[in-house]
Biopython code that builds the backbone (N, CA, C, O; Angstrom):
import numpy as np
from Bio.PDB.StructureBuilder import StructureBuilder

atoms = [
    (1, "UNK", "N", (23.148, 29.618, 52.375)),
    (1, "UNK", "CA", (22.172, 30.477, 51.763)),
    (1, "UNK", "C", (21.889, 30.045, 50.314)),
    (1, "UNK", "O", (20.840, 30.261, 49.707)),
    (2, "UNK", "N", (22.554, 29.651, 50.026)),
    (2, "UNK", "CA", (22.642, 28.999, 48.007)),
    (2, "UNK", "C", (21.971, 27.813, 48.321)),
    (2, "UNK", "O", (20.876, 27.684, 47.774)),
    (3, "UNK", "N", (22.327, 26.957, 49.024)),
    (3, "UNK", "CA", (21.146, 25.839, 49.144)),
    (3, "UNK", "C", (19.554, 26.271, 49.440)),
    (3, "UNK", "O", (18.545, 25.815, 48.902)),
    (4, "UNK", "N", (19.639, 27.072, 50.242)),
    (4, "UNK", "CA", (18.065, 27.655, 50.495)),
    (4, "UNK", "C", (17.725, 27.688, 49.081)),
    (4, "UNK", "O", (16.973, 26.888, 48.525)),
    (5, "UNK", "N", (18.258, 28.552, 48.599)),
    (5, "UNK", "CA", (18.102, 29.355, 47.255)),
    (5, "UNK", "C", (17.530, 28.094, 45.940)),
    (5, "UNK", "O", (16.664, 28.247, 45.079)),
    (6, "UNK", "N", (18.379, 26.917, 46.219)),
    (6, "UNK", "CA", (18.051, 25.852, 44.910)),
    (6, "UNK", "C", (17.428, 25.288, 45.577)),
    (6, "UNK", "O", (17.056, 24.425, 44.782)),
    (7, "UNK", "N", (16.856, 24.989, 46.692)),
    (7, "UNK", "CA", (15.548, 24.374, 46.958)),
    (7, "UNK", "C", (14.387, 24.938, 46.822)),
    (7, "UNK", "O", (13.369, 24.491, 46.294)),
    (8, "UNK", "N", (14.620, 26.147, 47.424)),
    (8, "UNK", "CA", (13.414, 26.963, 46.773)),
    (8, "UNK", "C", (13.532, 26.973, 45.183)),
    (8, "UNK", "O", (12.564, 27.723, 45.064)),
    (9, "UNK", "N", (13.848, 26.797, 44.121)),
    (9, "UNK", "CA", (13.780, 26.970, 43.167)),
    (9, "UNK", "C", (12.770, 25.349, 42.919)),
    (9, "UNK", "O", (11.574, 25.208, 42.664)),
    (10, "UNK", "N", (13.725, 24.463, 43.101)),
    (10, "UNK", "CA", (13.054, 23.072, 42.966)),
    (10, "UNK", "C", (11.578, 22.594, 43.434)),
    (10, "UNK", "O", (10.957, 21.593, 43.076)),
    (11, "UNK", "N", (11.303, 23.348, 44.107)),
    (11, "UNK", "CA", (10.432, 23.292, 44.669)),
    (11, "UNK", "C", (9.101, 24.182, 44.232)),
    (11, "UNK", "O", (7.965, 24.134, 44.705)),
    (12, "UNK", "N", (9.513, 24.823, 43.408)),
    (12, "UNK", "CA", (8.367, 25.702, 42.235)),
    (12, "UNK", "C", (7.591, 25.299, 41.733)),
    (12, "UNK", "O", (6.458, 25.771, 41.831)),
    (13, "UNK", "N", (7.940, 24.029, 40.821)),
    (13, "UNK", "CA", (7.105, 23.473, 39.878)),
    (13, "UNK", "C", (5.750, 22.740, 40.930)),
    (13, "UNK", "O", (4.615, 23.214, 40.881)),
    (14, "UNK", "N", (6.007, 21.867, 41.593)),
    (14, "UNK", "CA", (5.541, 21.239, 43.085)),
    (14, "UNK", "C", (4.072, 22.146, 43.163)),
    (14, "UNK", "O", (2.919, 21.813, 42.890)),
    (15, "UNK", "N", (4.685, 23.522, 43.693)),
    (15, "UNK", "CA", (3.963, 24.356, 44.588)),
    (15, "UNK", "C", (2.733, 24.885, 43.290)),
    (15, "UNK", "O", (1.521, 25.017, 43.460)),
    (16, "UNK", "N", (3.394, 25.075, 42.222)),
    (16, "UNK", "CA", (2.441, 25.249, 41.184)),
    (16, "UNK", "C", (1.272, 24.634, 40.866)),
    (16, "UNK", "O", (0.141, 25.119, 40.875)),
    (17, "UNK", "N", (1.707, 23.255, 40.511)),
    (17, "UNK", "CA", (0.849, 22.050, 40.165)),
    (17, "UNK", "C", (-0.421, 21.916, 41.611)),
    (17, "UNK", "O", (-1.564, 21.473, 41.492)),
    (18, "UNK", "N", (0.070, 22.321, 42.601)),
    (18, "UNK", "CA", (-0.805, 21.948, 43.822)),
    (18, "UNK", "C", (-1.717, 22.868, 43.918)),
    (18, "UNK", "O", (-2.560, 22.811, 44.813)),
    (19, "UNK", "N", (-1.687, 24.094, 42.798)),
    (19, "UNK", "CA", (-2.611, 25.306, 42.882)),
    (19, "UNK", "C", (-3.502, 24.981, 41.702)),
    (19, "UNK", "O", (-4.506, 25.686, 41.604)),
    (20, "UNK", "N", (-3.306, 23.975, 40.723)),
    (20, "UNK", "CA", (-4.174, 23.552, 39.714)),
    (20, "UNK", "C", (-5.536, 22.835, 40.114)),
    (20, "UNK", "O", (-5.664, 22.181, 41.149)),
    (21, "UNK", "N", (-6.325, 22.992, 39.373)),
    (21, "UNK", "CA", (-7.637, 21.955, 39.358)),
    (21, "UNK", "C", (-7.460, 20.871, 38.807)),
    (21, "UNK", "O", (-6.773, 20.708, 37.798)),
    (22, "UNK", "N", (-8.194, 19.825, 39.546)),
    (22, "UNK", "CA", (-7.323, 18.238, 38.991)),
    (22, "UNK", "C", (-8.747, 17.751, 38.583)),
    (22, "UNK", "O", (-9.872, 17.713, 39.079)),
    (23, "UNK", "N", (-7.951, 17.300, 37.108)),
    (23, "UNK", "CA", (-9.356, 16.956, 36.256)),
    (23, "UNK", "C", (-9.297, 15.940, 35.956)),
    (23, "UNK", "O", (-8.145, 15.536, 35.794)),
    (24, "UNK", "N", (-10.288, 15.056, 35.735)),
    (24, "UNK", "CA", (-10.582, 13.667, 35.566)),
    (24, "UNK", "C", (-9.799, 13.048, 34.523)),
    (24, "UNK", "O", (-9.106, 13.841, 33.885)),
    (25, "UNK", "N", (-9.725, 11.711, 34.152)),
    (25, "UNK", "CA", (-9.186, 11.205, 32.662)),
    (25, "UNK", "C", (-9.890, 11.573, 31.296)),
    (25, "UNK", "O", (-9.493, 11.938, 30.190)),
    (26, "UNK", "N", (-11.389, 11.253, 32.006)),
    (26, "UNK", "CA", (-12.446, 11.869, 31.402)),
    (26, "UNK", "C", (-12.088, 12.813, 30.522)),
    (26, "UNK", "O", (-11.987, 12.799, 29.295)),
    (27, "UNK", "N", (-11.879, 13.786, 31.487)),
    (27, "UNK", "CA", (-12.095, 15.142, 30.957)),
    (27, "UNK", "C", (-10.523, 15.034, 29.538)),
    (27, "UNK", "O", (-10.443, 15.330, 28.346)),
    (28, "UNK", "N", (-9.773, 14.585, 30.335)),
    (28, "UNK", "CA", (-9.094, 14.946, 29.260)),
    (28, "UNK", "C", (-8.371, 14.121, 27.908)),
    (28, "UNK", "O", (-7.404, 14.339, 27.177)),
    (29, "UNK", "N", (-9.432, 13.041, 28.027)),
    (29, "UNK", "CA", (-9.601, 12.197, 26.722)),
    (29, "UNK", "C", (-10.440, 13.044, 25.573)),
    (29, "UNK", "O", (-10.243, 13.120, 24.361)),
    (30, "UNK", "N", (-11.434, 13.641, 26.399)),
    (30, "UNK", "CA", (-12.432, 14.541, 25.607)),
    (30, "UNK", "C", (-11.820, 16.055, 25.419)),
    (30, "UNK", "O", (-12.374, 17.045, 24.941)),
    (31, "UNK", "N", (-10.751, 15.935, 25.850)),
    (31, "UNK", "CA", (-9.945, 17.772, 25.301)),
    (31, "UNK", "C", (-8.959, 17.337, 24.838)),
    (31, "UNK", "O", (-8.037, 16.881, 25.514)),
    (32, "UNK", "N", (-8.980, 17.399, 23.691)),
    (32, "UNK", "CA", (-7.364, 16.425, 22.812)),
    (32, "UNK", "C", (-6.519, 17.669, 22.934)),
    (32, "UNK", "O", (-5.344, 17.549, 23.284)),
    (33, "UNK", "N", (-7.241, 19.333, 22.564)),
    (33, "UNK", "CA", (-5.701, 20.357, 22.498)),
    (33, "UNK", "C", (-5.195, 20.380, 23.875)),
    (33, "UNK", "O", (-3.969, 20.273, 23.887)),
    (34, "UNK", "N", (-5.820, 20.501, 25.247)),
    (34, "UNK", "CA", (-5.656, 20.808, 26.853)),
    (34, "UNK", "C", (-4.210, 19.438, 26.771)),
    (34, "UNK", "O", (-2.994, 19.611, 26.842)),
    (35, "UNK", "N", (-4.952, 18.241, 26.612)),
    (35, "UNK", "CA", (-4.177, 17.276, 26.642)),
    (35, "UNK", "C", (-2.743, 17.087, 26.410)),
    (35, "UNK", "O", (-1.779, 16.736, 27.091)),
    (36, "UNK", "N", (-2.974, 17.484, 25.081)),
    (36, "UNK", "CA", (-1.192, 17.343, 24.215)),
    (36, "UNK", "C", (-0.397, 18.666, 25.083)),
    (36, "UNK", "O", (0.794, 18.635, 25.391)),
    (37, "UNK", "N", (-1.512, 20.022, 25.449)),
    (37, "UNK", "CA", (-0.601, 20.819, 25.946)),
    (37, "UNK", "C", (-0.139, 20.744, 27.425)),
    (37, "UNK", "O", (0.398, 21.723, 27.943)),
    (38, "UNK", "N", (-0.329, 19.661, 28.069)),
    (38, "UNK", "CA", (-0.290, 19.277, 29.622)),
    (38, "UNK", "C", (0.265, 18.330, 29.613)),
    (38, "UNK", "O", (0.563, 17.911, 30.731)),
    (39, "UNK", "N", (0.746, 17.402, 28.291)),
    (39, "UNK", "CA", (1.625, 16.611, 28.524)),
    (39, "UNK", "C", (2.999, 16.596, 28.122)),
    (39, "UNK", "O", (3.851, 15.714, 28.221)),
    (40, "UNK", "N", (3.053, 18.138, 27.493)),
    (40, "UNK", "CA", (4.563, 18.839, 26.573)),
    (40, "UNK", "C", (4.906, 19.671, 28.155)),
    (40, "UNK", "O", (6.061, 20.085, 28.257)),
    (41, "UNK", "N", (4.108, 19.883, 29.175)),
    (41, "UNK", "CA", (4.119, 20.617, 30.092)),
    (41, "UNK", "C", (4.873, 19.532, 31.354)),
    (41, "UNK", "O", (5.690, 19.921, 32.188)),
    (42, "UNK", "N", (4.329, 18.061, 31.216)),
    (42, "UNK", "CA", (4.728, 17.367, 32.371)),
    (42, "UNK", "C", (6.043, 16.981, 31.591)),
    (42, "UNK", "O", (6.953, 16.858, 32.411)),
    (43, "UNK", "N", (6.609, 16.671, 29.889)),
    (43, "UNK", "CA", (7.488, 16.198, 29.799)),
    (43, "UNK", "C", (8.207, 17.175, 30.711)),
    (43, "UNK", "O", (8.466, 16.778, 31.847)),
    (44, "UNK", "N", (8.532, 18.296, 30.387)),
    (44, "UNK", "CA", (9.468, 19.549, 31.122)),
    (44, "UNK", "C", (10.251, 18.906, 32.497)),
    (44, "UNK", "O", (11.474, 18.915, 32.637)),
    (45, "UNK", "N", (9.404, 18.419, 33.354)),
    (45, "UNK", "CA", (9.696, 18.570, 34.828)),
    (45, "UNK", "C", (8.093, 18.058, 35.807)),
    (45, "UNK", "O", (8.306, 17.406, 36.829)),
    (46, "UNK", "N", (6.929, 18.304, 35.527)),
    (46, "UNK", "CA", (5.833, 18.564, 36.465)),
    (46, "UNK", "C", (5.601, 17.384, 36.648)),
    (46, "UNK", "O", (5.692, 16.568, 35.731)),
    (47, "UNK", "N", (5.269, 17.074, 37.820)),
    (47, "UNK", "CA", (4.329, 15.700, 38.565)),
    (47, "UNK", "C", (3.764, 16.245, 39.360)),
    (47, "UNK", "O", (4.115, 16.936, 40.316)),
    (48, "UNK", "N", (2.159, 15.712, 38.690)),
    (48, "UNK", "CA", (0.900, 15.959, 39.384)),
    (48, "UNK", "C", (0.090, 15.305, 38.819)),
    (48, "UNK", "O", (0.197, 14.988, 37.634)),
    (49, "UNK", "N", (-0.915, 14.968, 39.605)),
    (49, "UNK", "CA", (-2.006, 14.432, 39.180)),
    (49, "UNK", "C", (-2.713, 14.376, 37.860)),
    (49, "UNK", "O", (-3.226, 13.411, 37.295)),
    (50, "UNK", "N", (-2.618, 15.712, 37.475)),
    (50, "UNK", "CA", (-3.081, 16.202, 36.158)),
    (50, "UNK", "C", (-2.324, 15.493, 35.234)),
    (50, "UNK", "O", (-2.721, 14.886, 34.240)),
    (51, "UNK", "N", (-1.342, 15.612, 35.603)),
    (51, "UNK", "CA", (0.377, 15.119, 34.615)),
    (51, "UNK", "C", (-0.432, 13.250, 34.287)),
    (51, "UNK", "O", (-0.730, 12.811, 33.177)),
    (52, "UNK", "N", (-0.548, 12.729, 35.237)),
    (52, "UNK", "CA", (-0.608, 11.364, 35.574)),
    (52, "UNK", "C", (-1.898, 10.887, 34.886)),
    (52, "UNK", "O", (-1.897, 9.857, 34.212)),
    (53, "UNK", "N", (-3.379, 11.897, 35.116)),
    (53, "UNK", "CA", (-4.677, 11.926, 34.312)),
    (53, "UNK", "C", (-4.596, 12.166, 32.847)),
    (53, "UNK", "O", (-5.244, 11.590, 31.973)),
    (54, "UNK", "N", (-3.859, 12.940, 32.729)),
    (54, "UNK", "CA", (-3.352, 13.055, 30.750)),
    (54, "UNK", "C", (-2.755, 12.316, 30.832)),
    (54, "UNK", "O", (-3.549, 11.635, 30.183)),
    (55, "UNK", "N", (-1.764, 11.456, 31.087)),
    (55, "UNK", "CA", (-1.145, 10.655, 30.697)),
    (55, "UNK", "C", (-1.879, 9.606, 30.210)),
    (55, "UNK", "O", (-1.886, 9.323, 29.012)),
    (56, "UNK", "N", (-2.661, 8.849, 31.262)),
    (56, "UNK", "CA", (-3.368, 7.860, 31.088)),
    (56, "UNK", "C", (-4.602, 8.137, 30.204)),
    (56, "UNK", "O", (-4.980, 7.059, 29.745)),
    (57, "UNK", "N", (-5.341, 9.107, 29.804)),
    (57, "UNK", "CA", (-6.139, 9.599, 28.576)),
    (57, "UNK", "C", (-5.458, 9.521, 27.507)),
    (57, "UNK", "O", (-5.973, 9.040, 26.497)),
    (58, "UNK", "N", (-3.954, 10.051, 27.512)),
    (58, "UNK", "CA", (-3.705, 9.587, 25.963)),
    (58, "UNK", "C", (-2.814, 8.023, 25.953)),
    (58, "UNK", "O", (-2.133, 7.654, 24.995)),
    (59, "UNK", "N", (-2.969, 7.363, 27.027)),
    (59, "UNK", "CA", (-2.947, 5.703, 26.636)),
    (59, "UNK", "C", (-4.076, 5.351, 25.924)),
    (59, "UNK", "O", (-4.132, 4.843, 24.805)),
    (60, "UNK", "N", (-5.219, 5.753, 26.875)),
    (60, "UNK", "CA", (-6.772, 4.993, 26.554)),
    (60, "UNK", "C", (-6.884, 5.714, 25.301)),
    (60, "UNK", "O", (-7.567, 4.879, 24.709)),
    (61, "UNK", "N", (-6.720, 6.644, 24.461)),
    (61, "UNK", "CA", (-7.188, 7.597, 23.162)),
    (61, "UNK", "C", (-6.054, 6.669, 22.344)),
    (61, "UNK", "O", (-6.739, 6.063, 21.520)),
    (62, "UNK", "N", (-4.932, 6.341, 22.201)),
    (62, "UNK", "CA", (-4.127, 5.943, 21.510)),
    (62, "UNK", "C", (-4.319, 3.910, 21.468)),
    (62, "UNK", "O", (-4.215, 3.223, 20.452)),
    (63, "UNK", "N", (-4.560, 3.485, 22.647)),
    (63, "UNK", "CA", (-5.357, 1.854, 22.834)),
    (63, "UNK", "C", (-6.488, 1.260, 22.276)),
    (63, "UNK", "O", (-6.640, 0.115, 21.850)),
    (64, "UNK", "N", (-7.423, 2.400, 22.353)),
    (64, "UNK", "CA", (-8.740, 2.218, 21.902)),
    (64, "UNK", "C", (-9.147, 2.944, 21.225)),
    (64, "UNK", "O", (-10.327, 2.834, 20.893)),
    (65, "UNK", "N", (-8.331, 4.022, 20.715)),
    (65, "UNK", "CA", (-9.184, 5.239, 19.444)),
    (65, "UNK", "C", (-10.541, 5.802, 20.095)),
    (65, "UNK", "O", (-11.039, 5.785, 21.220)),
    (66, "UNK", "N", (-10.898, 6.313, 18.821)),
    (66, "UNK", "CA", (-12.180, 7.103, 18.874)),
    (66, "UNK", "C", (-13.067, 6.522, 18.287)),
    (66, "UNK", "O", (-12.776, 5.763, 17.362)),
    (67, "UNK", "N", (-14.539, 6.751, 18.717)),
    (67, "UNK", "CA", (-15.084, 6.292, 18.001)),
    (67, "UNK", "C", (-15.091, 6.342, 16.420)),
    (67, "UNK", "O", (-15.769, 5.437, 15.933)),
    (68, "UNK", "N", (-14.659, 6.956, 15.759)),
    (68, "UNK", "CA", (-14.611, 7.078, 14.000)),
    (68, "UNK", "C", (-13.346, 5.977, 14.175)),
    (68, "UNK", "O", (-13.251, 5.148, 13.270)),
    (69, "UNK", "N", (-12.366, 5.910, 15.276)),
    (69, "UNK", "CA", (-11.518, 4.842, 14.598)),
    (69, "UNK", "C", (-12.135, 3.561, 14.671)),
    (69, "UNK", "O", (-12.133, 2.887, 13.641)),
    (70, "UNK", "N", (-12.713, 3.058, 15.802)),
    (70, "UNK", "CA", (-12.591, 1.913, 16.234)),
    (70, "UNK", "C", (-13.756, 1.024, 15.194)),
    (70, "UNK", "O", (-14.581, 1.871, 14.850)),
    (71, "UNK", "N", (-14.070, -0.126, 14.671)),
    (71, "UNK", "CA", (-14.405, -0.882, 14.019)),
    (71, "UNK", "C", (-15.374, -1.805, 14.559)),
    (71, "UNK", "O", (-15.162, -3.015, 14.487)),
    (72, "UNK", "N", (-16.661, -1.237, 15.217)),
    (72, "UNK", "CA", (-17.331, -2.132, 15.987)),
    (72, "UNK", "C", (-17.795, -3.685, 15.477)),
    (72, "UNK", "O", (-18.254, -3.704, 14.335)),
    (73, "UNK", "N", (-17.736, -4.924, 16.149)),
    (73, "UNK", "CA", (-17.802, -6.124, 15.978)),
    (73, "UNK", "C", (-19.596, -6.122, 15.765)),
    (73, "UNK", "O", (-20.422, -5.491, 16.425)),
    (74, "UNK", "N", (-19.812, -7.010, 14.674)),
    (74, "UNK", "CA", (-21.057, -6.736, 13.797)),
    (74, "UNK", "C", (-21.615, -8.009, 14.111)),
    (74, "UNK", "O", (-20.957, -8.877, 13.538)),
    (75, "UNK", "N", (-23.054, -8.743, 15.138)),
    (75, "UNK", "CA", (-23.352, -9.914, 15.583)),
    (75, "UNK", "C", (-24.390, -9.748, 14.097)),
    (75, "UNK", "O", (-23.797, -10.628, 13.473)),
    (76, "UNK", "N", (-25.327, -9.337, 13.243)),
    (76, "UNK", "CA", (-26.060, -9.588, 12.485)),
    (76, "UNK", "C", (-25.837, -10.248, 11.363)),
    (76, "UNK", "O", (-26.762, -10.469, 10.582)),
]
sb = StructureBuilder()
sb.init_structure("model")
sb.init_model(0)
sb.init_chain("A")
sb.init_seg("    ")
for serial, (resi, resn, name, xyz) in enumerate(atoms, 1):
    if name == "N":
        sb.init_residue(resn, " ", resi, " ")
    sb.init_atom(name, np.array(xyz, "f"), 0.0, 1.0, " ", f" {name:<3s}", serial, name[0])
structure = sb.get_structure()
């Protein structure tokens, strides 16, 4: 019965994440607060898609900046 009990527990985070809306990289390169707060959320424990889409938005935001960072190459 205690094993039931810690699988069902383990199995929370899972069941959660699968009730979320899964949003593009897109989307969340362009939401910097959603972002940082979905990826203090996947450090915890969560794997999901979402987890995996912020992740890779704040590679590409931190690789390539923003436009005010980045330094466009000048042919004139």
């Amino acid at each position: 019965m205690k094993l039931l009990g810690v699988i069902a527990l383990a199995t929370l985070p899972f069941l959660a994440a699968c009730n979320e809306e899964n949003k593009s990289v897109e989307w969340w390169e362009e939401n910097d607060q959603e972002r940082k707060e979905k990826m203090a959320e996947c450090r915890e424990s969560e794997v999901s898609i979402n987890c995996e889409n912020a992740r890779t938005a704040d590679f590409r935001k931190r690789a390539i900046g923003t436009s005010e960072t980045r330094n466009p190459i000048r042919l004139d």
